[in-house]
N, CA, C and O atoms as CSV, one atom per row, in Angstrom:
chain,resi,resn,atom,element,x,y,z
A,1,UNK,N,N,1.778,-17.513,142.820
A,1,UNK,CA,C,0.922,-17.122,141.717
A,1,UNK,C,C,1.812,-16.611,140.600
A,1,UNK,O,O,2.803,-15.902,140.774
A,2,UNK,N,N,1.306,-17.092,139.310
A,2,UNK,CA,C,2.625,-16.524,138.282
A,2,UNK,C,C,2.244,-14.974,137.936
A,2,UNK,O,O,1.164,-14.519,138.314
A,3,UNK,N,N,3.198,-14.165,137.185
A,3,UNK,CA,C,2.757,-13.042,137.283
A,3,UNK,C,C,1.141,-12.496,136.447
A,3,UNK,O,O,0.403,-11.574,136.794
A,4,UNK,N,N,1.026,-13.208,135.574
A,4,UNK,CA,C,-0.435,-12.298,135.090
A,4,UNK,C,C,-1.516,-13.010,136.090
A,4,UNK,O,O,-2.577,-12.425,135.872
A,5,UNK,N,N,-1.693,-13.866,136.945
A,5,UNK,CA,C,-2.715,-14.062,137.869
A,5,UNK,C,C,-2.269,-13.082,138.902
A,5,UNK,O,O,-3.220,-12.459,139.373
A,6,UNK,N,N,-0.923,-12.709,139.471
A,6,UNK,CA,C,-0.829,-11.777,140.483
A,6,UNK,C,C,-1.070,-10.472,140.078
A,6,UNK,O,O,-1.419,-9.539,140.801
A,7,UNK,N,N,-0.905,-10.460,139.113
A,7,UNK,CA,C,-1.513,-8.799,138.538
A,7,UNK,C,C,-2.820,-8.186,138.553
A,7,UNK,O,O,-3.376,-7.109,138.772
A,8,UNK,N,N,-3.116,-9.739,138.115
A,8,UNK,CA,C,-5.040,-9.562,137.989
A,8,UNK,C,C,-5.571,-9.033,139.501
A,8,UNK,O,O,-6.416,-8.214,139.862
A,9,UNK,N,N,-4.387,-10.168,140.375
A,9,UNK,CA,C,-5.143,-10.116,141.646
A,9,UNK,C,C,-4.985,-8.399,142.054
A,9,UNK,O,O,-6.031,-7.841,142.385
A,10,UNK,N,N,-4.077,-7.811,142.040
A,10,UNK,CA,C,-3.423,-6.700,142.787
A,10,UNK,C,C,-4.726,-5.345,142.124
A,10,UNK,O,O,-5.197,-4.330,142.638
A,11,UNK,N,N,-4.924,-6.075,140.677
A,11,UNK,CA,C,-6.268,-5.099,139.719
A,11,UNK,C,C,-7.234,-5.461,140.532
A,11,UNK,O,O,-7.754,-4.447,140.998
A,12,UNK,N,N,-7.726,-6.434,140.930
A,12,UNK,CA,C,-9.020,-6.845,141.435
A,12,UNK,C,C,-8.993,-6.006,142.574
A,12,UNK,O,O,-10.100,-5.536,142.837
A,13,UNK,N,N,-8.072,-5.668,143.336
A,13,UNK,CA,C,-7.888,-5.533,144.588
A,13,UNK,C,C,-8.312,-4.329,144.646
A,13,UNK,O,O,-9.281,-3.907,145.278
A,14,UNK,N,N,-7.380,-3.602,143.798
A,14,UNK,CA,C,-7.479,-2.004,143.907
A,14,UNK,C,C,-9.110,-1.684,143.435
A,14,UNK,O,O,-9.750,-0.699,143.802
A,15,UNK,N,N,-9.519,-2.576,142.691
A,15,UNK,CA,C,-11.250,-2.500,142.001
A,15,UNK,C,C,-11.623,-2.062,142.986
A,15,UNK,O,O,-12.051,-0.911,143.076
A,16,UNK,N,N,-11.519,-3.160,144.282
A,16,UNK,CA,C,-12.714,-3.421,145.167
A,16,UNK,C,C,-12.418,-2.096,146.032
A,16,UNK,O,O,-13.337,-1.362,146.397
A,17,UNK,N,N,-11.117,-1.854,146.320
A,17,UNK,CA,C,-10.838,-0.999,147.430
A,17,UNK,C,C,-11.192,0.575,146.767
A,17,UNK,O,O,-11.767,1.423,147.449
A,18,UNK,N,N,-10.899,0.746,145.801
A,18,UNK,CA,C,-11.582,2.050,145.221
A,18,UNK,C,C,-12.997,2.268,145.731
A,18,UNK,O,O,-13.417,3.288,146.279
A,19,UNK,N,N,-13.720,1.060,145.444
A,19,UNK,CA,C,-15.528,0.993,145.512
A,19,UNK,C,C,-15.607,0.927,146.991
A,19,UNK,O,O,-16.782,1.171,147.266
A,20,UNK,N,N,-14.835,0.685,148.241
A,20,UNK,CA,C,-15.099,0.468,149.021
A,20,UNK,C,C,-15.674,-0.821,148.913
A,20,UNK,O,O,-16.834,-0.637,149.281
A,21,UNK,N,N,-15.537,-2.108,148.603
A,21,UNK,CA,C,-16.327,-3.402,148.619
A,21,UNK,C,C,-15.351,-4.275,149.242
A,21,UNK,O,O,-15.784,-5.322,149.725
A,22,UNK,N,N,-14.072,-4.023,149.319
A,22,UNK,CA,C,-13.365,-5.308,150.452
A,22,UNK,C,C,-14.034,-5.751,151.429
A,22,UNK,O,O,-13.993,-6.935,151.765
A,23,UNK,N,N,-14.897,-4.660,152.149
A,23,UNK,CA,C,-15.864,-4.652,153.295
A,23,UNK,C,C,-16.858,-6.217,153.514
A,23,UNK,O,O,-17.122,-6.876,154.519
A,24,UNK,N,N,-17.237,-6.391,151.952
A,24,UNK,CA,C,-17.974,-7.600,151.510
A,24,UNK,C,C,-17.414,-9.239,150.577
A,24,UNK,O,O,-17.980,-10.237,150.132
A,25,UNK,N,N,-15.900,-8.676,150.668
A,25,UNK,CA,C,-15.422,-9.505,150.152
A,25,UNK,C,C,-14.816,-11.093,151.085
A,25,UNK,O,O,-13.866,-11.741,150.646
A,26,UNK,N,N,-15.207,-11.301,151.757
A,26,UNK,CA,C,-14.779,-12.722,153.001
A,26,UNK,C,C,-14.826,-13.536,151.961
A,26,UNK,O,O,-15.379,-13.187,150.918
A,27,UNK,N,N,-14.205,-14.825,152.124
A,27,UNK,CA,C,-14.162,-16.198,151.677
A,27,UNK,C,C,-15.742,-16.779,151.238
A,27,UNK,O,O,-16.117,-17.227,150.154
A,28,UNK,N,N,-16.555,-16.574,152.608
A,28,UNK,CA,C,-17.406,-16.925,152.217
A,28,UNK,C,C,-18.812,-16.329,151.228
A,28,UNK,O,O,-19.749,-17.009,150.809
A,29,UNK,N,N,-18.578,-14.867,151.045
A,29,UNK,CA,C,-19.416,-14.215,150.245
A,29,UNK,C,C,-18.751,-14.713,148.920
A,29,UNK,O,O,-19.446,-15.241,148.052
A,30,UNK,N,N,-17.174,-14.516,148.740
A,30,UNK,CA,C,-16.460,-14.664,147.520
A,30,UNK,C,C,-17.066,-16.505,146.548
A,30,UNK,O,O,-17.264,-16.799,145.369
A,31,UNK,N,N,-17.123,-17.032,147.449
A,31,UNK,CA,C,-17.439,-18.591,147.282
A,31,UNK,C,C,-18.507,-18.561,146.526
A,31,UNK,O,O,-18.820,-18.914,145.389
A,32,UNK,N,N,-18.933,-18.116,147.323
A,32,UNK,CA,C,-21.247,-17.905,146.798
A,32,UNK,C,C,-21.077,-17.066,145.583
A,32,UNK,O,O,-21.740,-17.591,144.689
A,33,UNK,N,N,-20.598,-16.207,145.242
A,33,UNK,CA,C,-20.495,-15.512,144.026
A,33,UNK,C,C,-19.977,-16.012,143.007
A,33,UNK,O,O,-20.426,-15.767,141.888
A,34,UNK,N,N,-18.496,-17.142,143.297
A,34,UNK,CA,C,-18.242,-17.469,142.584
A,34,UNK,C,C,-18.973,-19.088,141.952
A,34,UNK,O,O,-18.644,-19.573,140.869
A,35,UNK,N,N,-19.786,-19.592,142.711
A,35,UNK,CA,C,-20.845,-20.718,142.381
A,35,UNK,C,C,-22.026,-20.106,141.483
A,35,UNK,O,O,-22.477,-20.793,140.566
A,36,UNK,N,N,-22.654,-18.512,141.797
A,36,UNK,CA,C,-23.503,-18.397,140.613
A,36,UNK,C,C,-23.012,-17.531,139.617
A,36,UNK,O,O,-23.803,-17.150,138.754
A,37,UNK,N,N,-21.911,-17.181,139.593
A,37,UNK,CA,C,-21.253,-17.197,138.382
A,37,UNK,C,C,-20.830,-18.410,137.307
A,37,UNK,O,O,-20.849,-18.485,136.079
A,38,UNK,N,N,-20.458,-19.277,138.330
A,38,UNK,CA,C,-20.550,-20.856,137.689
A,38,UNK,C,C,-21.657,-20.970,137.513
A,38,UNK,O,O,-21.386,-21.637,136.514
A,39,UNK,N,N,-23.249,-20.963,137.517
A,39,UNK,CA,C,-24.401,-21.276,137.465
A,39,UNK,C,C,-24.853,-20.525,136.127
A,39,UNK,O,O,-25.820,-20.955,135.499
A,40,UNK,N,N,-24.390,-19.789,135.844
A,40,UNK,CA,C,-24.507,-18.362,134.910
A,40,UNK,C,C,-23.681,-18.884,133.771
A,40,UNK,O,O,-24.203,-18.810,132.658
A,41,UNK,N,N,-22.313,-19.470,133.876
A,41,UNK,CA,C,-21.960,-20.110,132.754
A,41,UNK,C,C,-22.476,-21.621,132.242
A,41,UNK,O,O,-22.446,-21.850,131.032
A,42,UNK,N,N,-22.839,-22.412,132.956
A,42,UNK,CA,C,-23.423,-23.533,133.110
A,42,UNK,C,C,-24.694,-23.006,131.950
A,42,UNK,O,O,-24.650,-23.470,130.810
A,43,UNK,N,N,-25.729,-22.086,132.310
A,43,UNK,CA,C,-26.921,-21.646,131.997
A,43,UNK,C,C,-27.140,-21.739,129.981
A,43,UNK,O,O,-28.038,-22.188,129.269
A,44,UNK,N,N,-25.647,-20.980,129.654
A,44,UNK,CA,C,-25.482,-20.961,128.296
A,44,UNK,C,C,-25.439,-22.776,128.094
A,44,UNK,O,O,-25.235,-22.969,126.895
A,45,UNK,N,N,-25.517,-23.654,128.574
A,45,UNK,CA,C,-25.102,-24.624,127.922
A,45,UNK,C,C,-26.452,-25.937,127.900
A,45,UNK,O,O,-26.504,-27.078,127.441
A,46,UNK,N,N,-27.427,-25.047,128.655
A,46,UNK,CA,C,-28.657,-25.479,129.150
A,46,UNK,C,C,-29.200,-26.181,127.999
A,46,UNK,O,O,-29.257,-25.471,126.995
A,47,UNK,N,N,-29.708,-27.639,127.829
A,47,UNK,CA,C,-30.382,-27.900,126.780
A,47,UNK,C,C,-29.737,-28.216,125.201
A,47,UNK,O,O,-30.334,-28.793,124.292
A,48,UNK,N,N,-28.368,-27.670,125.164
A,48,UNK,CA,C,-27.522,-27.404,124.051
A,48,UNK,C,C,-27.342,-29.660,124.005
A,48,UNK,O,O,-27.329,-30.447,124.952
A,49,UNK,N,N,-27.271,-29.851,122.912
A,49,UNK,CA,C,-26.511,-31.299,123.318
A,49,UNK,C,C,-25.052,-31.223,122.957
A,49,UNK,O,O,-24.657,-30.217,122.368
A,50,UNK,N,N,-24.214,-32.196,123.256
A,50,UNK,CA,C,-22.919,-32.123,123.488
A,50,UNK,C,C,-21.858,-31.578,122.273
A,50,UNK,O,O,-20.793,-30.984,122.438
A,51,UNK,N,N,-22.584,-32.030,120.849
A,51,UNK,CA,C,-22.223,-31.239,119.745
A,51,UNK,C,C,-22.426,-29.904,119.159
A,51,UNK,O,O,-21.622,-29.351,118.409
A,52,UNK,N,N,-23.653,-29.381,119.584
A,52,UNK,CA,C,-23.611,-27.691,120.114
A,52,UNK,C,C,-23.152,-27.339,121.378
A,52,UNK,O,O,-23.072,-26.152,121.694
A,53,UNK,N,N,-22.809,-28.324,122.209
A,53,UNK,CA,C,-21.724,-27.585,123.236
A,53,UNK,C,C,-20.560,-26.828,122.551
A,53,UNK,O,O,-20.219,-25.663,122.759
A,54,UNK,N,N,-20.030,-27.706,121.708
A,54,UNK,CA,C,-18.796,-27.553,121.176
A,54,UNK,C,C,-18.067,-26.568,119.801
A,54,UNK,O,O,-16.949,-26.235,119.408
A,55,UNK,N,N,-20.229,-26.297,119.225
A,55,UNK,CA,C,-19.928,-25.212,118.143
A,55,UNK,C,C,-20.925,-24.079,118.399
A,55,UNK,O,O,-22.057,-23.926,117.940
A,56,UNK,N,N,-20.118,-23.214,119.370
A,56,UNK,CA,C,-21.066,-22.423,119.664
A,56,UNK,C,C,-20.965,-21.172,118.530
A,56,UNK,O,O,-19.915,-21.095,117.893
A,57,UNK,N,N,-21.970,-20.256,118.286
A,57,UNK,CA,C,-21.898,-19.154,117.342
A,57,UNK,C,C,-21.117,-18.123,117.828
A,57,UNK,O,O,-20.817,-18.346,119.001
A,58,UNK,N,N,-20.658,-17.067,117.398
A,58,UNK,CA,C,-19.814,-16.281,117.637
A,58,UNK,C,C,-20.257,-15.351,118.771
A,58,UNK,O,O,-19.380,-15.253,119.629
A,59,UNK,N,N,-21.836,-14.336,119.134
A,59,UNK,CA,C,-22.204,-14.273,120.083
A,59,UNK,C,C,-22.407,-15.067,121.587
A,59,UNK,O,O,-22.632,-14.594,122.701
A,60,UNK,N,N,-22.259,-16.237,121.210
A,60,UNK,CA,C,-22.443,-17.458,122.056
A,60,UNK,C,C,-21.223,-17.148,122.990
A,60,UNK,O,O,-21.155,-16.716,124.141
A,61,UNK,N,N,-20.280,-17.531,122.063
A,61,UNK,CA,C,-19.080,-17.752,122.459
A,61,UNK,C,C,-18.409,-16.478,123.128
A,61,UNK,O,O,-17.546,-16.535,124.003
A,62,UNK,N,N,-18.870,-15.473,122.653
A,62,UNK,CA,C,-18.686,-14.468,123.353
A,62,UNK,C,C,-18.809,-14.025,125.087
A,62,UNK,O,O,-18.105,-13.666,126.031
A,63,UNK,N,N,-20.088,-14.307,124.763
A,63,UNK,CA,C,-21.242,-14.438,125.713
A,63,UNK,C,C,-21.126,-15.703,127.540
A,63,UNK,O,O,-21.584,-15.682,128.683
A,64,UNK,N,N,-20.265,-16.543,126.732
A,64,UNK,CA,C,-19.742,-17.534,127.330
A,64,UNK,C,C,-17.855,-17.426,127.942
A,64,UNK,O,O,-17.263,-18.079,128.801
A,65,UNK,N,N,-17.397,-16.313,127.034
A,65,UNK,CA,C,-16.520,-15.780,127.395
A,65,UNK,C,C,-16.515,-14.643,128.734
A,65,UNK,O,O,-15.788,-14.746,129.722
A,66,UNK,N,N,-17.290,-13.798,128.541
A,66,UNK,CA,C,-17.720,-13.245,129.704
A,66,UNK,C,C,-17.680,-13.702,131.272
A,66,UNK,O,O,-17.056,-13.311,132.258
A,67,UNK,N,N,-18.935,-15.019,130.951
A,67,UNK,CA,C,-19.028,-15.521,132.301
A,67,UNK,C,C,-17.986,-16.274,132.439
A,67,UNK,O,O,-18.004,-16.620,133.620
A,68,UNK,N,N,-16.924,-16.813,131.834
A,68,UNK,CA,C,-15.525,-17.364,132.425
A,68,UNK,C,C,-14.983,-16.490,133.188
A,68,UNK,O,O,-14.707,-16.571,134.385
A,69,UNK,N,N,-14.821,-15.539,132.364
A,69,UNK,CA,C,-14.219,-14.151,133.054
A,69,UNK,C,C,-14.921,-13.799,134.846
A,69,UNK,O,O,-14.329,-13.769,135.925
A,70,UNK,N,N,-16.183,-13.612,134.551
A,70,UNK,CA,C,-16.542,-13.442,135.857
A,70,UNK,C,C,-15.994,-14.392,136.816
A,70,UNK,O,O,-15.393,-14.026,137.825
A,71,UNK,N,N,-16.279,-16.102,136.384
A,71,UNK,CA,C,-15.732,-17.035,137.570
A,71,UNK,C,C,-14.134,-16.878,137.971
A,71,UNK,O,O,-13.567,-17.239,139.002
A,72,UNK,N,N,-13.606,-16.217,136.804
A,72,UNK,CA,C,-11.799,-16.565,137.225
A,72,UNK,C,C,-11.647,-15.227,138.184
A,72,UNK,O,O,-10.709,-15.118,138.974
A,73,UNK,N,N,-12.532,-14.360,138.050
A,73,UNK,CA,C,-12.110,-13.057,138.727
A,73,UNK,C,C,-12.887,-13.306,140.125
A,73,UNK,O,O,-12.067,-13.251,141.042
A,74,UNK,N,N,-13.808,-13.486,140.453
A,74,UNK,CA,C,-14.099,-14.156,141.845
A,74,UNK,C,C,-13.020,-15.452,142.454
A,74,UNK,O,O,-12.650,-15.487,143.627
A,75,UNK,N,N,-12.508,-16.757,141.120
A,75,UNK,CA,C,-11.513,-17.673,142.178
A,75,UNK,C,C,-10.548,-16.839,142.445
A,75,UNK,O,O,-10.157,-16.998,143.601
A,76,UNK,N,N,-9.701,-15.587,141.586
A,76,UNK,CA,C,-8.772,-15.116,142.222
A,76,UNK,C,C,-9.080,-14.521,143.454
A,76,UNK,O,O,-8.737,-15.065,144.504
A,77,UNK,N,N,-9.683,-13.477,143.433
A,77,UNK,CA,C,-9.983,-12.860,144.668
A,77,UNK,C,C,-10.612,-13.630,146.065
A,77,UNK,O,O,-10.852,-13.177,147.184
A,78,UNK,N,N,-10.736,-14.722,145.603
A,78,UNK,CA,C,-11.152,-16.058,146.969
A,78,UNK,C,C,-9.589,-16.556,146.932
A,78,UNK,O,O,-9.188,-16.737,148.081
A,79,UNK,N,N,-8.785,-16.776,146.126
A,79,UNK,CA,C,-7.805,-17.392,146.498
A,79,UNK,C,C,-6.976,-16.354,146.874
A,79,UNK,O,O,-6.498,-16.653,147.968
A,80,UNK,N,N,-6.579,-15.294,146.507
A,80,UNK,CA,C,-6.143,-13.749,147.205
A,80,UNK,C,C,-6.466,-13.777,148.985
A,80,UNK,O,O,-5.565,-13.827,149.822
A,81,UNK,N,N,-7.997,-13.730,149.319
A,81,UNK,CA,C,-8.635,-13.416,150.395
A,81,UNK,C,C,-8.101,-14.663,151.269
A,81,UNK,O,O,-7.942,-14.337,152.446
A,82,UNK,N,N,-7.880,-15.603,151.074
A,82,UNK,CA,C,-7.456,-16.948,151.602
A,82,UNK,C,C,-5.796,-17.431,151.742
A,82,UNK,O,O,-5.412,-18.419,152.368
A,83,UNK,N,N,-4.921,-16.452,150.982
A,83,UNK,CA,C,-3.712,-16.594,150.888
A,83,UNK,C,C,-3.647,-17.787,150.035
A,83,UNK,O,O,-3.361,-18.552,150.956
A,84,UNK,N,N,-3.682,-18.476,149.108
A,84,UNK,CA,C,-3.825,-19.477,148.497
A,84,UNK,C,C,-3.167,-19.219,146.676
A,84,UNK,O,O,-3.775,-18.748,145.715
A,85,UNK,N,N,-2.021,-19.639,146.742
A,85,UNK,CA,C,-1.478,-19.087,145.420
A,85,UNK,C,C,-2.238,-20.279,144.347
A,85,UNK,O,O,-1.862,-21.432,144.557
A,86,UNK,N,N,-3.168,-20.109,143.335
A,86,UNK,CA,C,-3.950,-21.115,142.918
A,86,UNK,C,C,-3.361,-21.867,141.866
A,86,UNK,O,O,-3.783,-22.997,141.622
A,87,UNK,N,N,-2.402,-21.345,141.196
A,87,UNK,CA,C,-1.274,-21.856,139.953
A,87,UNK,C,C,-0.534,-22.820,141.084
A,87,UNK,O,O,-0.386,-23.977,140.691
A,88,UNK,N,N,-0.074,-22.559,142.339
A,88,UNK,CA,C,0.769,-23.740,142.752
A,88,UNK,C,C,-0.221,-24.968,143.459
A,88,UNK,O,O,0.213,-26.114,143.571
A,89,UNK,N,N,-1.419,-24.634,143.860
A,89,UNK,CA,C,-2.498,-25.780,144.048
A,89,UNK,C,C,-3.211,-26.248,143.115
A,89,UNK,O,O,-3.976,-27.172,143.390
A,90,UNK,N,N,-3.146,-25.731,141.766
A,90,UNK,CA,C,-3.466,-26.932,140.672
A,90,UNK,C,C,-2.280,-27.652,140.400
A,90,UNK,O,O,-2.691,-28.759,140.052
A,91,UNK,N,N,-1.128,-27.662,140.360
A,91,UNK,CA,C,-0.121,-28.043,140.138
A,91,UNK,C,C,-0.201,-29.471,140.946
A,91,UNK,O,O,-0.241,-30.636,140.551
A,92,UNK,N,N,-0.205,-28.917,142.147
A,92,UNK,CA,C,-0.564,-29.746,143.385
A,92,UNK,C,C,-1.496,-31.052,143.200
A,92,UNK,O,O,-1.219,-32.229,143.432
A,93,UNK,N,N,-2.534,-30.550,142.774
A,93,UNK,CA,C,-3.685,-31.279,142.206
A,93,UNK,C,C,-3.386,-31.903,141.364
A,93,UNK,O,O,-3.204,-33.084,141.661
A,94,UNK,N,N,-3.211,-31.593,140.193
A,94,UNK,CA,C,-2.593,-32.431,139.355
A,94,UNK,C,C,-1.415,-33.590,139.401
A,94,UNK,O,O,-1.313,-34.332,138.424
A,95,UNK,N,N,-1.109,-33.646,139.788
A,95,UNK,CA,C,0.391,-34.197,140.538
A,95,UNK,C,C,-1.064,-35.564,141.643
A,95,UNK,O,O,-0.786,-36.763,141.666
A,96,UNK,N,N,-1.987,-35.209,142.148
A,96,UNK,CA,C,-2.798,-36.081,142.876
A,96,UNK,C,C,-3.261,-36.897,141.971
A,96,UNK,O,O,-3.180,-38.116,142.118
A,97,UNK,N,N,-3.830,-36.309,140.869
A,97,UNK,CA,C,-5.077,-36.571,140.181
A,97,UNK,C,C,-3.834,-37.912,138.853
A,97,UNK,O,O,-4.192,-39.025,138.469
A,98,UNK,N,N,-2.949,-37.454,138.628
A,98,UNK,CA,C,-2.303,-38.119,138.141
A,98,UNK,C,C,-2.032,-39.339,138.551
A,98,UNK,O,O,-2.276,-40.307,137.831
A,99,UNK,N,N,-1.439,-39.471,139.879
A,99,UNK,CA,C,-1.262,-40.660,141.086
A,99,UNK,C,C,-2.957,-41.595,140.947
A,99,UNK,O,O,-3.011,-42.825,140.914
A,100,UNK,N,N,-3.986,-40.838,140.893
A,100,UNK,CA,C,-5.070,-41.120,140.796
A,100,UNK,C,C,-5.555,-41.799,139.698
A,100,UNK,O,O,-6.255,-42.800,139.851
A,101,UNK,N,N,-5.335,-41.476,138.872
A,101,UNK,CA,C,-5.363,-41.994,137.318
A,101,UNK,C,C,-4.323,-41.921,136.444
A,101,UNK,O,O,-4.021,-41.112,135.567
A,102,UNK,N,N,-3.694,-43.210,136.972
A,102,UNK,CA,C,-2.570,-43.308,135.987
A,102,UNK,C,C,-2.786,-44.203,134.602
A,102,UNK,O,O,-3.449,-45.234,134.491
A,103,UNK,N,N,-1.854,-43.340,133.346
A,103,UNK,CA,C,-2.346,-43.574,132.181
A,103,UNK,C,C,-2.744,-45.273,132.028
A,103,UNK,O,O,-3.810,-45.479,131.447
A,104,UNK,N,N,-2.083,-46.329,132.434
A,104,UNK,CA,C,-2.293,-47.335,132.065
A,104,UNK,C,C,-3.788,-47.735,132.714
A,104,UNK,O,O,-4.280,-48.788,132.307
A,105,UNK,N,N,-4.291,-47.209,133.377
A,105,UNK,CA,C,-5.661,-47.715,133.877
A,105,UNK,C,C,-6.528,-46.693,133.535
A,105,UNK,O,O,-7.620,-47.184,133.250
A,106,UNK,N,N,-6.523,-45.192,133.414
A,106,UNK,CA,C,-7.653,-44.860,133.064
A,106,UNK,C,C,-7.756,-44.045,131.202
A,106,UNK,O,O,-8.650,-43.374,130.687
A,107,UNK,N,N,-6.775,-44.388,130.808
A,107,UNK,CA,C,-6.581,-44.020,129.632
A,107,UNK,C,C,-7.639,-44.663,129.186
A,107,UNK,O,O,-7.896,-45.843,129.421
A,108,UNK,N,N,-8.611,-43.525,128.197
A,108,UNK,CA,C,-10.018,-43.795,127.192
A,108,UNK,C,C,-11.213,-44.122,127.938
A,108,UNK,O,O,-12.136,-44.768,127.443
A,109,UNK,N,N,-11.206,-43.670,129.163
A,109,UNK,CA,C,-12.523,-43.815,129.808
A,109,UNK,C,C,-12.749,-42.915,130.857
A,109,UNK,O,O,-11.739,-42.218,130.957
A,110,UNK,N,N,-13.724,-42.545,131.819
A,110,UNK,CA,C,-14.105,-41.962,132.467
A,110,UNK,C,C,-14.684,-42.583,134.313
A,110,UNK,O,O,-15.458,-41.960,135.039
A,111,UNK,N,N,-14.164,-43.624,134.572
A,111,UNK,CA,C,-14.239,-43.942,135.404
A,111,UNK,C,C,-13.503,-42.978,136.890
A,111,UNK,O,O,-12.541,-42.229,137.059
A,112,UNK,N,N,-14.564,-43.518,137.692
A,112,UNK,CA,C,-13.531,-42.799,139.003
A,112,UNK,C,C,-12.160,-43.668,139.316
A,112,UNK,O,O,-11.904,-44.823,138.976
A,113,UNK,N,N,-11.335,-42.700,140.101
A,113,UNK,CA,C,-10.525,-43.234,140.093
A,113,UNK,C,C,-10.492,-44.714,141.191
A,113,UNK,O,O,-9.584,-45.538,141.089
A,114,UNK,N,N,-11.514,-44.846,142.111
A,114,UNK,CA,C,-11.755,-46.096,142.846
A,114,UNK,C,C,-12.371,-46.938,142.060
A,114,UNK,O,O,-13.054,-47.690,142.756
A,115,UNK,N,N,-12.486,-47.240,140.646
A,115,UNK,CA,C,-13.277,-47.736,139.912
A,115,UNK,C,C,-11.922,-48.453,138.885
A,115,UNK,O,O,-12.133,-49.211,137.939
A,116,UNK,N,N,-10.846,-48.097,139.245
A,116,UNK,CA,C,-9.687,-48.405,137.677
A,116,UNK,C,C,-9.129,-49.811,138.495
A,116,UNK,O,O,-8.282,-50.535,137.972
């Protein structure tokens, strides 16, 4: 984990352990929290079409800032709780996803990658 995600994590940590909430923190509570937190950012975008996706107002955006915040602070603490350094498994990923869609076949479209 690079250092400002390990920092966050070590903040998150001490959060929970102050409150006494490690107690409730497992993989699998962390997961579920972090899906309706995703559901919660999703929510702002409800109905918006794809060009007010993209210009949101300054409360909006705010507002939408928040719930990022919430989801990145639940994946850390799921990837914390799991031993899972998450900067070196996107890396990882990426490095797949690349192999997966390489520029000469999926460049300017959106196909899956069993589809190029």
């Amino acid at each position: 984990m690079n250092d400002s995600l390990q920092g966050l994590a070590k903040e998150l940590d001490r959060f929970a352990r102050d409150r006494d909430w490690k107690q409730f923190h497992s993989p699998k509570n962390l997961a579920s929290a972090l899906i309706v937190e995703a559901g919660e950012l999703l929510e702002h975008f409800q109905w918006m079409t794809e060009a007010q996706s993209r210009e949101l107002a300054p409360e909006q955006r705010e507002a939408v800032g928040a719930e990022i915040a919430d989801v990145l602070l639940y994946l850390i603490q799921l990837a914390d709780a799991l031993g899972i350094d998450p900067v070196a498994a996107a890396r990882a990923k990426l490095q797949v996803n690349a192999s997966k869609y390489p520029v000469a076949g999926a460049r300017g479209h959106s196909r899956k990658y069993d589809k190029l």
